[in-house]
Each structure stands twice: as C-alpha cells, then as structure tokens.
PQR file with spaces between the fields and no chain letter, atoms N, CA, C, O and H, PARSE charges and radii, in Angstrom:
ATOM       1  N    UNK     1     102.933  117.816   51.515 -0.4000 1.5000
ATOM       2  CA   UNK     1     104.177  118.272   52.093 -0.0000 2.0000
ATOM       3  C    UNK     1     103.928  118.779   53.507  0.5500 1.7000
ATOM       4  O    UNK     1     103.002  119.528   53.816 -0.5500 1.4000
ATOM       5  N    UNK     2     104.832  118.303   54.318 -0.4000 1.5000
ATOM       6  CA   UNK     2     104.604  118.640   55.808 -0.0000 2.0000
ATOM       7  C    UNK     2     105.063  120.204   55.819  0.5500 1.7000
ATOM       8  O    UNK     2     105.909  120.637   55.037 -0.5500 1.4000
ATOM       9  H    UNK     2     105.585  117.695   54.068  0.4000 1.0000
ATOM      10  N    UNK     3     104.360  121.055   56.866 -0.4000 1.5000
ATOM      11  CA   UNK     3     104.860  122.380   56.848 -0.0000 2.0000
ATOM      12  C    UNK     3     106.367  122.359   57.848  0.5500 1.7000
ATOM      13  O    UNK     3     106.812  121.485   58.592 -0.5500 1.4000
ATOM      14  H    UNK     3     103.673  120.703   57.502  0.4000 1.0000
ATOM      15  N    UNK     4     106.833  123.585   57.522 -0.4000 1.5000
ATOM      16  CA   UNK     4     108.053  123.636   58.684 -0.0000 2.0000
ATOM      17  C    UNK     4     107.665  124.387   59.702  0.5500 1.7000
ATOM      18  O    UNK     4     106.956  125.358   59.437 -0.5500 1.4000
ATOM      19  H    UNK     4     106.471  124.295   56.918  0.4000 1.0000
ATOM      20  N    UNK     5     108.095  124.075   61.339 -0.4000 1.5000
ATOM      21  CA   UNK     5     107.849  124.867   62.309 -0.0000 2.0000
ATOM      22  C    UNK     5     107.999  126.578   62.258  0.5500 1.7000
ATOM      23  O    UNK     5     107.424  127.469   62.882 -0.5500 1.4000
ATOM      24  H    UNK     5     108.670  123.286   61.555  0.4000 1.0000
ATOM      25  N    UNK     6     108.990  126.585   61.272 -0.4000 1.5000
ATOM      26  CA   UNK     6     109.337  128.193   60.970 -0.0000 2.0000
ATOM      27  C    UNK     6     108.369  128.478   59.434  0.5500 1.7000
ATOM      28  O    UNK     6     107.978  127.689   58.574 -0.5500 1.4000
ATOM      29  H    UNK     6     109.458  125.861   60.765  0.4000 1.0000
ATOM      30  N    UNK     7     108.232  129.837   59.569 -0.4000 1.5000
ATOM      31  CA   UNK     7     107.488  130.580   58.198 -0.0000 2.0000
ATOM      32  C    UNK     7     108.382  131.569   57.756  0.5500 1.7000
ATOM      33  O    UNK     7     108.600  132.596   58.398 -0.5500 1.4000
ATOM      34  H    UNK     7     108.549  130.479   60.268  0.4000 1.0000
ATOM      35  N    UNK     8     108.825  131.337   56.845 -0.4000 1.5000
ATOM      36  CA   UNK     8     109.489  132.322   55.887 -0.0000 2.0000
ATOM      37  C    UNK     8     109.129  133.627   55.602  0.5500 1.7000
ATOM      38  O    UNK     8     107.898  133.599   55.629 -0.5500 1.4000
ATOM      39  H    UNK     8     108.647  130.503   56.323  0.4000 1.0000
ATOM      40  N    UNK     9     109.397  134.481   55.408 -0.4000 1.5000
ATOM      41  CA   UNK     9     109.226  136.046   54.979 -0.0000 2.0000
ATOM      42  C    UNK     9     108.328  136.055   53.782  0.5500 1.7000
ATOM      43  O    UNK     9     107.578  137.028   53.706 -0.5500 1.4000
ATOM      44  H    UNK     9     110.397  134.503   55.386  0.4000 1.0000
ATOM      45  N    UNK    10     108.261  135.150   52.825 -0.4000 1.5000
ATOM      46  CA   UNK    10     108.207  135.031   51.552 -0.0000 2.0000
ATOM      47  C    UNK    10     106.667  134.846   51.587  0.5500 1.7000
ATOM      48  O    UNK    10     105.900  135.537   50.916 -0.5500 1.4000
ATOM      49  H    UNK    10     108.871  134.360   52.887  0.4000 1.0000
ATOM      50  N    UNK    11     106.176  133.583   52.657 -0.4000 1.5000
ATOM      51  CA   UNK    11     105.173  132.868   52.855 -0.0000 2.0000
ATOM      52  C    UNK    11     104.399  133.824   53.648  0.5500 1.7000
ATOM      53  O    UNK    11     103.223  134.113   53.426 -0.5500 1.4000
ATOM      54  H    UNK    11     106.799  133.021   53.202  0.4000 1.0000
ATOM      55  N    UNK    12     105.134  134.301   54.594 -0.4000 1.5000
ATOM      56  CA   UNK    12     104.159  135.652   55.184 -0.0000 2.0000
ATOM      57  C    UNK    12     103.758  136.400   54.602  0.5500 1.7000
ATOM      58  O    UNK    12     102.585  136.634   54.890 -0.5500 1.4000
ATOM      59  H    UNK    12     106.089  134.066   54.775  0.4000 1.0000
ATOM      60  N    UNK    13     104.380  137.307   53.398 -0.4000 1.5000
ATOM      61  CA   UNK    13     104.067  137.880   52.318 -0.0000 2.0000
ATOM      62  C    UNK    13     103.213  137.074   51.259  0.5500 1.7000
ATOM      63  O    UNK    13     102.751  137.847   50.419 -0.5500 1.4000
ATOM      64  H    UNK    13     105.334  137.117   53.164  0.4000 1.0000
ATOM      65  N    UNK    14     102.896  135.873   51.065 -0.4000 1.5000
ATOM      66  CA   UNK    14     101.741  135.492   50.868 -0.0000 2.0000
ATOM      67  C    UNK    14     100.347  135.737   51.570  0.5500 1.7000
ATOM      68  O    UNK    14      99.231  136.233   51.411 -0.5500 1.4000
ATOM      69  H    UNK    14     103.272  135.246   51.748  0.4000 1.0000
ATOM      70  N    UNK    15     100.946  135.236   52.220 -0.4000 1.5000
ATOM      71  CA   UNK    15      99.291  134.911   53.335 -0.0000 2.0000
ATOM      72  C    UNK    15      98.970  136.113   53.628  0.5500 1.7000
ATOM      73  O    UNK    15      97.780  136.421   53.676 -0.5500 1.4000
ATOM      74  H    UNK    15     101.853  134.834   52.350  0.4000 1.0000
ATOM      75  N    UNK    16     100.031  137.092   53.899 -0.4000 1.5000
ATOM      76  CA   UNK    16      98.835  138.193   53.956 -0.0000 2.0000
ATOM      77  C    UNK    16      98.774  139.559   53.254  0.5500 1.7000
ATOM      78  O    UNK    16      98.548  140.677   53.717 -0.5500 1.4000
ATOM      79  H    UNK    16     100.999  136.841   53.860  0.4000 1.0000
ATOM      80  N    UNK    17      99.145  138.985   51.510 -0.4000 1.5000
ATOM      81  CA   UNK    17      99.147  139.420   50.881 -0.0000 2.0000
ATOM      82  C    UNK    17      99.433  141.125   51.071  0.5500 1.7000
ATOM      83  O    UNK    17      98.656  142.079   51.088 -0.5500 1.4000
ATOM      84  H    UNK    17      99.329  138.077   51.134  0.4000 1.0000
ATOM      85  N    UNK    18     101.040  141.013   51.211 -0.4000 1.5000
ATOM      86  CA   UNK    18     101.805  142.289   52.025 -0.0000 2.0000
ATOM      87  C    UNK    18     103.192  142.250   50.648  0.5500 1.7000
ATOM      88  O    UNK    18     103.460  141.190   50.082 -0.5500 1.4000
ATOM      89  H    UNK    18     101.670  140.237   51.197  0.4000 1.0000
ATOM      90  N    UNK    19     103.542  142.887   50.483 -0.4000 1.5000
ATOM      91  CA   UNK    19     105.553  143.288   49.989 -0.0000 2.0000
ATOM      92  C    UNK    19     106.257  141.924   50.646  0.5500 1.7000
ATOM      93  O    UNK    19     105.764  141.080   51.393 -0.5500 1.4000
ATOM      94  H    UNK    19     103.324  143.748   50.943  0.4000 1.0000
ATOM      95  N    UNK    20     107.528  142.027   50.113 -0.4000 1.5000
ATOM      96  CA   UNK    20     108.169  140.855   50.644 -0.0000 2.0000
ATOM      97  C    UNK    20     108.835  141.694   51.297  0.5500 1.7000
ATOM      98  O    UNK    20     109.363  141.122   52.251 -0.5500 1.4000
ATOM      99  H    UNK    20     107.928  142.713   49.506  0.4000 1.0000
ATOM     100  N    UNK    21     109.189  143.264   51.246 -0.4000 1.5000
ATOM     101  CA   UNK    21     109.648  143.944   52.547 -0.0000 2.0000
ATOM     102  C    UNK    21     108.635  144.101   53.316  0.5500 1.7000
ATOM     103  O    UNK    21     109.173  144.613   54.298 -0.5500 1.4000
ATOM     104  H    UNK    21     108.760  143.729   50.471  0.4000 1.0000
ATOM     105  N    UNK    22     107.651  144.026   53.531 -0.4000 1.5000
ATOM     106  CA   UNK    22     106.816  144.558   54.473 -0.0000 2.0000
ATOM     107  C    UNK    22     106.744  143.398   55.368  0.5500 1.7000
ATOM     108  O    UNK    22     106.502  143.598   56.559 -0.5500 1.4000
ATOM     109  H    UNK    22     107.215  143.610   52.733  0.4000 1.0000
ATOM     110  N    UNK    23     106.991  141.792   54.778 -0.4000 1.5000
ATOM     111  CA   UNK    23     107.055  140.488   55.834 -0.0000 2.0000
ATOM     112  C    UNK    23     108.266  140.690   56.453  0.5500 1.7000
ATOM     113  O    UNK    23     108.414  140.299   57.611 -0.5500 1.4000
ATOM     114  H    UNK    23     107.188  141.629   53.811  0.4000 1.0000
ATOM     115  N    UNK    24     109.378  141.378   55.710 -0.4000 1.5000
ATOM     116  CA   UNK    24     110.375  140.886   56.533 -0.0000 2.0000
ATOM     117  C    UNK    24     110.487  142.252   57.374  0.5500 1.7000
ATOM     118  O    UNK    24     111.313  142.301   58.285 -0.5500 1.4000
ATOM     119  H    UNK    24     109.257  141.695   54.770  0.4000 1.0000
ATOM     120  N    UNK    25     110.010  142.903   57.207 -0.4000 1.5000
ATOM     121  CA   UNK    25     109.992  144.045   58.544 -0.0000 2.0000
ATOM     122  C    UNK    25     109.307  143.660   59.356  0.5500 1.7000
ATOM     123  O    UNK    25     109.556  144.088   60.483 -0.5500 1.4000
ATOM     124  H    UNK    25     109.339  142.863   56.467  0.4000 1.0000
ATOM     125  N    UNK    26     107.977  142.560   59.190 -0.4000 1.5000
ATOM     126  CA   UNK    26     107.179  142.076   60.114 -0.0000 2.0000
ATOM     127  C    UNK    26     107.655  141.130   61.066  0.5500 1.7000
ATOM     128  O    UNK    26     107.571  141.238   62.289 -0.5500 1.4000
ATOM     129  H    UNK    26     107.774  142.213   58.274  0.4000 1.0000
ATOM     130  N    UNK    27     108.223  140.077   60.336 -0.4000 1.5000
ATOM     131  CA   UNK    27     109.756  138.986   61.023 -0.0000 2.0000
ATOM     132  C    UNK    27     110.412  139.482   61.965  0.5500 1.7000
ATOM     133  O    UNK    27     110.346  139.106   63.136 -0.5500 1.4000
ATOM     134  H    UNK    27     108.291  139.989   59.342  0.4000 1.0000
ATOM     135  N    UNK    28     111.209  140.505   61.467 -0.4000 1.5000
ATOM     136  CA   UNK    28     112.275  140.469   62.388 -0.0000 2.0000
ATOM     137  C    UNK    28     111.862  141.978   63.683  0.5500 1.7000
ATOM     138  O    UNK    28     112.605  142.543   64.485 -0.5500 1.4000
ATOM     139  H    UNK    28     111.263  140.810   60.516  0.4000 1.0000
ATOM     140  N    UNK    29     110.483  142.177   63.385 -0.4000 1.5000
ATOM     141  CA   UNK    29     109.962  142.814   64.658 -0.0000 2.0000
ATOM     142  C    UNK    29     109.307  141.209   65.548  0.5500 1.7000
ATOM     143  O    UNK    29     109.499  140.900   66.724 -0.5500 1.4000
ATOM     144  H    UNK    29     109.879  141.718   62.734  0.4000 1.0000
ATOM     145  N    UNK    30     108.836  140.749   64.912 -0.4000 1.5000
ATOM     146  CA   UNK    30     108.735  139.175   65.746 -0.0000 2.0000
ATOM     147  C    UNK    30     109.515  138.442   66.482  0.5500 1.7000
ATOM     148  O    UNK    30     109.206  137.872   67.529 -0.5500 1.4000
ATOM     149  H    UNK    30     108.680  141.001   63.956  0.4000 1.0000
ATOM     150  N    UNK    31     111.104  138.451   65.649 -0.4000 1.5000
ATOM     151  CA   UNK    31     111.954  137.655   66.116 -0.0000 2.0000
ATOM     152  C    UNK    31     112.710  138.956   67.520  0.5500 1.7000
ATOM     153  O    UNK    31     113.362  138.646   68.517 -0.5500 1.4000
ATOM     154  H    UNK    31     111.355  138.914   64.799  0.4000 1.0000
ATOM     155  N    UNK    32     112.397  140.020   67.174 -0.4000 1.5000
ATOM     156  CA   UNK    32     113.129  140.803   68.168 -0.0000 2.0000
ATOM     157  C    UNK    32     112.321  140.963   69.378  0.5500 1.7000
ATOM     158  O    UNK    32     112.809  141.602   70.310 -0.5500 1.4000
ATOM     159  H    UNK    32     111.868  140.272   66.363  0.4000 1.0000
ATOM     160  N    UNK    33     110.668  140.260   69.527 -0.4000 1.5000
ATOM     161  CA   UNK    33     110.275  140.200   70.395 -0.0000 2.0000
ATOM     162  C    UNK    33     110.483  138.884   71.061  0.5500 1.7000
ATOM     163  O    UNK    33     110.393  138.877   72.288 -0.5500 1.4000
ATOM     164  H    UNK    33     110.272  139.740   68.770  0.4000 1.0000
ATOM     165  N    UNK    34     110.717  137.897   70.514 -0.4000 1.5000
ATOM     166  CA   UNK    34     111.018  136.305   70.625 -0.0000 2.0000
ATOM     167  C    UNK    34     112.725  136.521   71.291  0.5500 1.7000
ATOM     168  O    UNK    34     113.179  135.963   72.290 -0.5500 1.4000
ATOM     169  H    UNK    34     110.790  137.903   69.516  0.4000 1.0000
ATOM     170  N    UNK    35     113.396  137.447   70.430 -0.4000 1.5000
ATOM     171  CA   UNK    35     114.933  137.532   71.004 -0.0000 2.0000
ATOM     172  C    UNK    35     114.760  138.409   72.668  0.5500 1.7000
ATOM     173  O    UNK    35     115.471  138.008   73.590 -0.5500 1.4000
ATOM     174  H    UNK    35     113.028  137.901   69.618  0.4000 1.0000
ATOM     175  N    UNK    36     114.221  139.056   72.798 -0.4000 1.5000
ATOM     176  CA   UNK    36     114.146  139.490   74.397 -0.0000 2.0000
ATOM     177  C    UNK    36     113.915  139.067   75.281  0.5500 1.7000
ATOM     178  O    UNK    36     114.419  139.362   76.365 -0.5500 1.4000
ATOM     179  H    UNK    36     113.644  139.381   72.049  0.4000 1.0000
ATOM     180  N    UNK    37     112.661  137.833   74.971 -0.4000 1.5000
ATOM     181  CA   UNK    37     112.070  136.786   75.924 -0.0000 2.0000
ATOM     182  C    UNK    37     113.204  135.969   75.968  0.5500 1.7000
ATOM     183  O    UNK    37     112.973  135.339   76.999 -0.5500 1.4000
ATOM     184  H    UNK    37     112.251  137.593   74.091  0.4000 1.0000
ATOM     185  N    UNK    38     114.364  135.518   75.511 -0.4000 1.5000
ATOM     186  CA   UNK    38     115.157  135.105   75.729 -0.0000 2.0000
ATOM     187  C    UNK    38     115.387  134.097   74.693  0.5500 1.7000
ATOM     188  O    UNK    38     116.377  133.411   74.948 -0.5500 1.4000
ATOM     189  H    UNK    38     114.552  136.031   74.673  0.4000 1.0000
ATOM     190  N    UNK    39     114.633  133.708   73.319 -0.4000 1.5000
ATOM     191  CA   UNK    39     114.612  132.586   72.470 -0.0000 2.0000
ATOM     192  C    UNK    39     115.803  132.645   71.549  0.5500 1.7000
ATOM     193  O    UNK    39     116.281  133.769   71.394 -0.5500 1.4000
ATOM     194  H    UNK    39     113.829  134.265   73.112  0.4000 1.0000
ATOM     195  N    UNK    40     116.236  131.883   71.061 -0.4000 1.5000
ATOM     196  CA   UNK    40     116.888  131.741   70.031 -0.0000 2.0000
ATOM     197  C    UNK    40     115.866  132.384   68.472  0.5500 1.7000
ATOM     198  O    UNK    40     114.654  132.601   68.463 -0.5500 1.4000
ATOM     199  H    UNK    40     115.848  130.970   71.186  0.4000 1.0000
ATOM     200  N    UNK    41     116.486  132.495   67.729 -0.4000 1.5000
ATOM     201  CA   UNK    41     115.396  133.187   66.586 -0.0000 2.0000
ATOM     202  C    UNK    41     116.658  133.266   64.809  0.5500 1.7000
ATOM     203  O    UNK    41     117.804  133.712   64.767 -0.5500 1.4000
ATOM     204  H    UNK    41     117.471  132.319   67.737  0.4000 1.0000
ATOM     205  N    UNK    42     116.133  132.878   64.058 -0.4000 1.5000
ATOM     206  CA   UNK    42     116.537  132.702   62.536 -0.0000 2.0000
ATOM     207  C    UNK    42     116.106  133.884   61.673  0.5500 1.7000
ATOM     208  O    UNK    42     114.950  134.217   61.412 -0.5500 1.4000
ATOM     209  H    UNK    42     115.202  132.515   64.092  0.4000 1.0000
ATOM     210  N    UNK    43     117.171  134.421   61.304 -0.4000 1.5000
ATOM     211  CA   UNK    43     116.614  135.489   60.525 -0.0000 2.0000
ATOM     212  C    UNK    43     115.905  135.017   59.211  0.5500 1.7000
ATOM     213  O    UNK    43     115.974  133.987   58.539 -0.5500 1.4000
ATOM     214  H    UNK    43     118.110  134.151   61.516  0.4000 1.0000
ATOM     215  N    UNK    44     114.972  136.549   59.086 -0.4000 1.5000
ATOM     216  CA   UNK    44     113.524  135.897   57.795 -0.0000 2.0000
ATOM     217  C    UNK    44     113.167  134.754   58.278  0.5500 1.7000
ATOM     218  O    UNK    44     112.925  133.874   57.452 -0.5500 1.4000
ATOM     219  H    UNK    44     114.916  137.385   59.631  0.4000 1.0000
ATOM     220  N    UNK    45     113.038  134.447   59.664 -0.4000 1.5000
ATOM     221  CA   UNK    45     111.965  132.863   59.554 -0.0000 2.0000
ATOM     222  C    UNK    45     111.350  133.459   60.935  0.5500 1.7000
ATOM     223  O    UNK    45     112.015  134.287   61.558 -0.5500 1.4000
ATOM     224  H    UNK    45     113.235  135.162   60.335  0.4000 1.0000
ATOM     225  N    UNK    46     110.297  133.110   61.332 -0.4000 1.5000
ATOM     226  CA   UNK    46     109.820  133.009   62.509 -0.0000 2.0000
ATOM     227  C    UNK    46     108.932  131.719   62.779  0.5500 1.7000
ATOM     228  O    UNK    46     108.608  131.161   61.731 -0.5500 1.4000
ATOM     229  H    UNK    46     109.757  132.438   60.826  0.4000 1.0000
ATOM     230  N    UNK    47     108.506  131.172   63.829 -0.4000 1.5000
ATOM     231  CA   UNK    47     107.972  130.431   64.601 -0.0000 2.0000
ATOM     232  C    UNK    47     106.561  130.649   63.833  0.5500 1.7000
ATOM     233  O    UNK    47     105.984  131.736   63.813 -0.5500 1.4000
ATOM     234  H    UNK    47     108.770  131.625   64.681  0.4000 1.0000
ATOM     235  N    UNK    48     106.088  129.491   63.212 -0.4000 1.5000
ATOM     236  CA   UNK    48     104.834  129.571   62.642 -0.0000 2.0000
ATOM     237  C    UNK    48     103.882  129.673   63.685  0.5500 1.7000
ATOM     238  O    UNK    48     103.018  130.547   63.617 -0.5500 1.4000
ATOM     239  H    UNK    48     106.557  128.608   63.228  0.4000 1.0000
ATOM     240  N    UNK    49     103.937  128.811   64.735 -0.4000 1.5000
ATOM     241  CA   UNK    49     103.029  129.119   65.958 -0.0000 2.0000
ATOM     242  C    UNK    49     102.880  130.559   66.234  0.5500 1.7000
ATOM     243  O    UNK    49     101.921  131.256   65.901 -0.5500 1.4000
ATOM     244  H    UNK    49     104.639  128.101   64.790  0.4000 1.0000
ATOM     245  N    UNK    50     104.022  130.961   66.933 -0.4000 1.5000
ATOM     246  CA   UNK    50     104.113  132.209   67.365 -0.0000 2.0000
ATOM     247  C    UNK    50     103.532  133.462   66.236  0.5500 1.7000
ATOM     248  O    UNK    50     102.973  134.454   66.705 -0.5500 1.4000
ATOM     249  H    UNK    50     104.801  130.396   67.203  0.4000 1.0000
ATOM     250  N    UNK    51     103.748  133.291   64.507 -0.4000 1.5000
ATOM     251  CA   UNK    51     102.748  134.027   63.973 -0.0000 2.0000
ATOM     252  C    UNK    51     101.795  133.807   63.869  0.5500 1.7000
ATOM     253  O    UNK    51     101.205  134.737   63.320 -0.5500 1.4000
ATOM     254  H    UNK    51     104.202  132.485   64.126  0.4000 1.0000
ATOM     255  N    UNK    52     101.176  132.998   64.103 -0.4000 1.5000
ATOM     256  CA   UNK    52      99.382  132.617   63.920 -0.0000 2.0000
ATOM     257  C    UNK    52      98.861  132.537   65.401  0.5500 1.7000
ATOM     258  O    UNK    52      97.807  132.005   65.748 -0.5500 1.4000
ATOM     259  H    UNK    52     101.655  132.242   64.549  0.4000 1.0000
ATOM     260  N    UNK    53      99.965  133.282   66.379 -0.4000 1.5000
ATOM     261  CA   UNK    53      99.086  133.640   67.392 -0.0000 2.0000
ATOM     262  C    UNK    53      99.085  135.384   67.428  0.5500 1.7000
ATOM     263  O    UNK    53      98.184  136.072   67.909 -0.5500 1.4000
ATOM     264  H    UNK    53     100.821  133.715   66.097  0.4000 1.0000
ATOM     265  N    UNK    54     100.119  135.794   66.901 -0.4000 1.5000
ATOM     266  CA   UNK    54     100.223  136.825   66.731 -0.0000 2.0000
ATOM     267  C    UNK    54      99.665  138.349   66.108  0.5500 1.7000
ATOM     268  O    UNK    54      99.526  139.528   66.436 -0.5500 1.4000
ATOM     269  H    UNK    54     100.851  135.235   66.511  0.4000 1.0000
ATOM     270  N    UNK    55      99.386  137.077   64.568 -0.4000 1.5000
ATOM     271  CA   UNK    55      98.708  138.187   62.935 -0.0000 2.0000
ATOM     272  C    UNK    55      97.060  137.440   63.753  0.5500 1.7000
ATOM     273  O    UNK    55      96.399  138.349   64.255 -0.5500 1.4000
ATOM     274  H    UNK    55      99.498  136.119   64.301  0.4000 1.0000
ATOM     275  N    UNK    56      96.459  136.150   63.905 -0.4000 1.5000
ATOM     276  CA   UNK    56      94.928  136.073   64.109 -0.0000 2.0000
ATOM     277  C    UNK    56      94.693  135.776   65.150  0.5500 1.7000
ATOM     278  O    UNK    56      93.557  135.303   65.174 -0.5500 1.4000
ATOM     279  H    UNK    56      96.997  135.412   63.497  0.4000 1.0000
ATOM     280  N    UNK    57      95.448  135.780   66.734 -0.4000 1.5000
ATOM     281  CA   UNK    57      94.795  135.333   67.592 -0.0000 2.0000
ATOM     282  C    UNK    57      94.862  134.046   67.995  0.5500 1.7000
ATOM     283  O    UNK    57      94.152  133.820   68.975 -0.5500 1.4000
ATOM     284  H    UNK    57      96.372  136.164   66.714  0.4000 1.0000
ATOM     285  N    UNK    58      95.533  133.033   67.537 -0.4000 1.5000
ATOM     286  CA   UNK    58      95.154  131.834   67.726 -0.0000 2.0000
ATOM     287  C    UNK    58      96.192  131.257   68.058  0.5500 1.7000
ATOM     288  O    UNK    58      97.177  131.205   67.321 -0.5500 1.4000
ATOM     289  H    UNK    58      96.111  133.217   66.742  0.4000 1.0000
ATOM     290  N    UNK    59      96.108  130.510   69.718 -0.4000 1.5000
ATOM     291  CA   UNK    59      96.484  130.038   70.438 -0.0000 2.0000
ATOM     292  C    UNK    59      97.141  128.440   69.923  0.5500 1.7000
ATOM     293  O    UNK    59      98.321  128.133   70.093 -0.5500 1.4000
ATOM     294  H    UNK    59      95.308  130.552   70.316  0.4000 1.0000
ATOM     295  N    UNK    60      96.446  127.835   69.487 -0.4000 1.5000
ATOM     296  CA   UNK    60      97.297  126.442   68.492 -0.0000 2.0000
ATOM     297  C    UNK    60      97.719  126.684   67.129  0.5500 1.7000
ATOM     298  O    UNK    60      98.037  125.706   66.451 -0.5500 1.4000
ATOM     299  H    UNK    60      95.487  128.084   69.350  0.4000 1.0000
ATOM     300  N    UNK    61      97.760  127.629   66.721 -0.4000 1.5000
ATOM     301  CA   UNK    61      99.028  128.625   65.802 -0.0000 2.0000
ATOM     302  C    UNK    61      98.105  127.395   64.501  0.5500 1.7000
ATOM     303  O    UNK    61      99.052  126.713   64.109 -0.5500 1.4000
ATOM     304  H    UNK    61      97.502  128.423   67.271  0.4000 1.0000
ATOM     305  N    UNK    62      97.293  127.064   64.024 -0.4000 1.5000
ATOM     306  CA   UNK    62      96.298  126.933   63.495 -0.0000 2.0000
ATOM     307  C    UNK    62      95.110  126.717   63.376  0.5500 1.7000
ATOM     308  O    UNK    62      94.397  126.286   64.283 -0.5500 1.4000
ATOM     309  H    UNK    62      96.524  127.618   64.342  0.4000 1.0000
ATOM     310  N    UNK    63      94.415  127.233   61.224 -0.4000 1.5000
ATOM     311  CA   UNK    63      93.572  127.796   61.264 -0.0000 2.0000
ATOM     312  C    UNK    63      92.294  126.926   61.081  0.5500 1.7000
ATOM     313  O    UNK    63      91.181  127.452   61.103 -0.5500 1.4000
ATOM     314  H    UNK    63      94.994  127.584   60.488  0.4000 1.0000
C-alpha cells in the first residue's frame, strides 16, 4: 500500500508510541506552525515530510 503524503494523528500515535491525544496535540501544534508560514493544513493530518523532518531530523522526510 502506497503511503499518503499526510500522517494521521492515529499513525503518529503509533510511531511514537504516544496517546492518541498526545498526537493530536502534536498535529495541530505542527499544522499551526505550517498555518503561519502561510500553508494550507488538514486537521489531525499533517505533512508526512514535514513530520519526519521535524520528530527525527530528516530532511527527505524518510527513514
């Protein structure tokens, strides 16, 4: 299955084995930094790139 450009709250709360409130408090501090820069942004989803540069550092948003 191909991944989607966006990561879910749900899936963040997988991966880094967090609450499913604790992803989505993590999200939508993401998307409210993504919403200032001027982006469009989906609530509970963020830019998979943009979290895997974010939570490890990594510039091609994979690992």
């Amino acid at each position: 299955m191909e991944k989607s450009i966006f990561i879910h709250a749900k899936e963040v709360a997988k991966e880094l084995s967090i609450s499913e409130a604790q992803a989505y408090k993590l999200v939508r501090e993401m998307n409210i930094k993504l919403k200032d820069k001027g982006f469009l942004v989906i609530s509970g989803r963020v830019s998979r790139k943009y979290f895997y540069e974010k939570v490890y550092g990594l510039e091609g948003g994979v690992l």
